[in-house]
N, C-alpha and C positions, 0 to 999 in steps of 0.2 A: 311301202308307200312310194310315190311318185318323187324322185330326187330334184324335184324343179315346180317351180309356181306356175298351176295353171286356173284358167279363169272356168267359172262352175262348171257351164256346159260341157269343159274339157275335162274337168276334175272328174265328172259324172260318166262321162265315155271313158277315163282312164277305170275307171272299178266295172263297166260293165265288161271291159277288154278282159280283166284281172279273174271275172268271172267264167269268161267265155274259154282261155287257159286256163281253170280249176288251179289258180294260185295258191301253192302251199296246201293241194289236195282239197280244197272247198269253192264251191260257186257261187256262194250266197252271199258276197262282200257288199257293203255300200256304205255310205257316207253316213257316219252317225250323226242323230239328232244334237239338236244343243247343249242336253243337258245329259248326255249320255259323253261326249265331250268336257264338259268342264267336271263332272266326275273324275278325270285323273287328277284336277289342278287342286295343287296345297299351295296354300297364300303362308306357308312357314318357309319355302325356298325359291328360289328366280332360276332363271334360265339353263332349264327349263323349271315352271314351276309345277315338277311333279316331286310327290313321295320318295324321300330319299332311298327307301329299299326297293324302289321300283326298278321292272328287269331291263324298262324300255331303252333304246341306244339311240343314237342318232338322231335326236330332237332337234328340229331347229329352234331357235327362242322365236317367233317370230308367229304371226297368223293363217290357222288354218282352217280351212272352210266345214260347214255344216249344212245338213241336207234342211234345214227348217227355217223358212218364209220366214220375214218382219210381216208380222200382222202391221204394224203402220208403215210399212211401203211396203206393199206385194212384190215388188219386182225387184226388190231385195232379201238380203241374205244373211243371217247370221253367221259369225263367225269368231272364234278364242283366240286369243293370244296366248303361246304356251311358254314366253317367256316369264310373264308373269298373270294371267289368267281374267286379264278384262274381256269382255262380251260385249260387241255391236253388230250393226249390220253393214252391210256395204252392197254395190252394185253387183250382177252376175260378172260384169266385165271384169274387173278388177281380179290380181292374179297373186295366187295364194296357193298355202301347201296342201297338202289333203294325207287326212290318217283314216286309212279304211277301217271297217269294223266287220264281226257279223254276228249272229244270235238274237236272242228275244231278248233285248234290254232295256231300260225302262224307258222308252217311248212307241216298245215297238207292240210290249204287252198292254191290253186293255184290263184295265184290274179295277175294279172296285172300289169308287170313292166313298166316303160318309156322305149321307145325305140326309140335312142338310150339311157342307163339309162347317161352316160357322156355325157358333149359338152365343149370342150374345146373351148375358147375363141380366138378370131383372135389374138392375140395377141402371145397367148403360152403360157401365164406365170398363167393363173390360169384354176380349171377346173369344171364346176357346176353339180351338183351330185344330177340330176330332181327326187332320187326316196328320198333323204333326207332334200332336200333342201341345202347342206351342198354347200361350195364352197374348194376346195384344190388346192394347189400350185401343177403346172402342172410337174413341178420338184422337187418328192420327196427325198429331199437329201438339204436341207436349210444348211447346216455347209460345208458339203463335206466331216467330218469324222464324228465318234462320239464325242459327248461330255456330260461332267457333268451333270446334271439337271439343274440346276442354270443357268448354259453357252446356255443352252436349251431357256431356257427366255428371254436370253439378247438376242438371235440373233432374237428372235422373236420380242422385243421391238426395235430392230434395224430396224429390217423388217418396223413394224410401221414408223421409221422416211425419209424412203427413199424413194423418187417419187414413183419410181416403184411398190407401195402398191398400185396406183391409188386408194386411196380414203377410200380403204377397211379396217378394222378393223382385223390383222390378230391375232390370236394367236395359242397358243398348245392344242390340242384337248384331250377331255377328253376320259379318257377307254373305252366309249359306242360309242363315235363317231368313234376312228380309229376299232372298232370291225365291224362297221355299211360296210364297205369296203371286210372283208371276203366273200370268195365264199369257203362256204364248199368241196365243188365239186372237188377244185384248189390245187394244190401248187406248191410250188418255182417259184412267188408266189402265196398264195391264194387270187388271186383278180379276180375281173369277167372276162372272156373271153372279147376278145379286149379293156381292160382298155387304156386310153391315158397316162397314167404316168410315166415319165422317171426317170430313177434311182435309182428306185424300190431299198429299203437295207433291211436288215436281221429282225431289231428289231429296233422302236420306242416308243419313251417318251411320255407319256400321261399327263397331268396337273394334274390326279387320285395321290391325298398322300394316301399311305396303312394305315388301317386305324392298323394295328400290329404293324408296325414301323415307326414315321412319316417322318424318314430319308431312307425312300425306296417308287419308285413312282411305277404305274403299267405300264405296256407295252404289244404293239401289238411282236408277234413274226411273221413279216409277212410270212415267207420261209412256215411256219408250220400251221401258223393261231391260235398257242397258245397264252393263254394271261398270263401273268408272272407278276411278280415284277422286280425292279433291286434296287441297292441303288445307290443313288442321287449322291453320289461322284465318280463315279464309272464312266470313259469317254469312255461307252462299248454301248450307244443307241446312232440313227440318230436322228434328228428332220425332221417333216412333219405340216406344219402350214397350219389351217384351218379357214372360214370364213364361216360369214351368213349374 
């Protein structure tokens, strides 16, 4: 990878160069997707936040660029942080690392969704999500405002004791799973084209502790499809409670 921050255009001309030398005997390098990217990130360790048996050297903790558009600003850019593994966008100009990639990896294969990928339940109140196996409450909005983190739990352990769980085990979903619901494509919000979910809010609490400060959790930013932190005291996220 390029030992210095460059801005996309440049990031993009350094892999076609990388290509054009058959670096390390292959020409097919390019900038991996978003989420082919945050694939190496574990939210159990920081800087860098990848898998401690991993072979990689040389990381810098710090932001690296992604080949995939902000659907709500086109003329920007996603990109991860590898010290600890938030996802937003930024301008092309702006100057950042870059980790080449290459192969069919999961943005590059077109594979086969369920259709339809939701079914919500005759009921209403929950919704089964065939491409993850996940289960979500078919009204995302569990409190009705935001709350604490702490308050985040108890309404979920609440959830637990009242009939209306039918049976199910619900709780607060972790960082991967409310990511698992973005539709790159999307926003305000970024969820798949005809999702069933009602009352859709801005930003929710994931059961994810950062692993920088244990008194800040992670969160989906759904409007935007960024992923953030917040601090736990802080009564500024929704809850969204999930099952399996």
């Amino acid at each position: 990878m390029a030992e210095f921050p460059l801005d996309w255009r440049a990031a993009l001309d350094f892999v076609d160069q990388l290509n054009r030398e058959q670096a390390h005997g292959f020409g097919d390098w390019r900038l991996p997707g978003r989420r082919e990217l945050r694939s190496l990130i574990s939210h159990q360790t920081r800087n860098p936040a990848l898998p401690e048996d991993c072979p990689f050297t040389n990381v810098f903790p710090g932001w690296y660029w992604t080949s995939t558009t902000a659907a709500i600003k086109p003329d920007f850019v996603w990109y991860v942080h590898m010290g600890g593994g938030r996802t937003f966008y930024g301008a092309k100009s702006q100057y950042y690392l870059l980790w080449p990639v290459r192969g069919e990896g999961n943005e590059a294969v077109r594979c086969t969704w369920p259709e339809p990928r939701f079914e919500m339940e005759a009921d209403g109140f929950a919704v089964n999500d065939r491409l993850t196996g996940l289960c979500w409450l078919g009204v995302a909005n569990l409190t009705g405002e935001p709350v604490i983190w702490e308050d985040a739990l108890k309404a979920i352990k609440k959830l637990n004791q009242e009939e209306v769980a039918d049976g199910r085990r619900w709780r607060l979903p972790n960082i991967n799973e409310l990511e698992s619901l973005v539709d790159l494509s999307r926003h305000d919000p970024a969820l798949p084209p005809g999702h069933p979910f009602g009352n859709c809010q801005e930003v929710y609490w994931s059961s994810t502790t950062s692993m920088f400060e244990p008194d800040w959790a992670w969160a989906l930013y759904t409007y935007k499809g960024a992923i953030g932190v917040g601090r736990k005291g802080y009564a500024r996220f929704h809850v969204w409670a999930v099952s399996q």
